[in-house]
C-alpha positions, 0 to 999 in steps of 0.5 A: 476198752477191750481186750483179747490176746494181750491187744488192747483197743479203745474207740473214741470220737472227737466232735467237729467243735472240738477246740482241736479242730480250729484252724485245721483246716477252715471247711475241711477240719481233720483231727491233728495228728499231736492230738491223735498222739494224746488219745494213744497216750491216754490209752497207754496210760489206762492200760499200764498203770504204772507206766508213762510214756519216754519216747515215740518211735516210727510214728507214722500218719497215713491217713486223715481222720476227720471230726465225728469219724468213729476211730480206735487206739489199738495196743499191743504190749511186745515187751514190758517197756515196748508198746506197738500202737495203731489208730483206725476207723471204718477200717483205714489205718489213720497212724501207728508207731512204737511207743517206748515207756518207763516206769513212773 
């Protein structure tokens, strides 16, 4: 995890046998855009102890990420409950959206 100016950003790769990747698609797998979803969670999760995550607001998928493809959640906090999110690799923009949090 790295962190500069209150931006926060975590890599991450998922493998081609990942379960994830059955069925999604025979030949072409992609990564699911719920499993994305759970990589942004997981960061939010580190990144504000004390906090989880009450609603997902303007989530937009963009582009596809495929398996083995090196991508990165990045955050950055606008408010204490306010989290803007957005998921890249090799520069391309794969998703973004708000995520709204509450204290545990």
């Amino acid at each position: 995890m790295t962190e500069s100016d209150s931006a926060i950003s975590v890599e991450f790769t998922i493998g081609e046998a990942h379960p994830c990747t059955s069925g999604h698609f025979p030949g072409m797998p992609i990564v699911p855009g719920a499993f994305l979803l759970t990589k942004v969670e997981d960061a939010i999760i580190n990144a504000f102890p004390g906090k989880t995550i009450s609603s997902l607001k303007k989530v937009k998928f963009l582009n596809i990420l495929r398996p083995e493809e090196l991508a990165s959640v990045s955050l950055q906090a606008k408010t204490e409950n306010l989290v803007i999110f957005s998921i890249e690799s090799q520069g391309t923009q794969i998703a973004s959206g708000r995520a709204v949090l509450a204290s545990l």
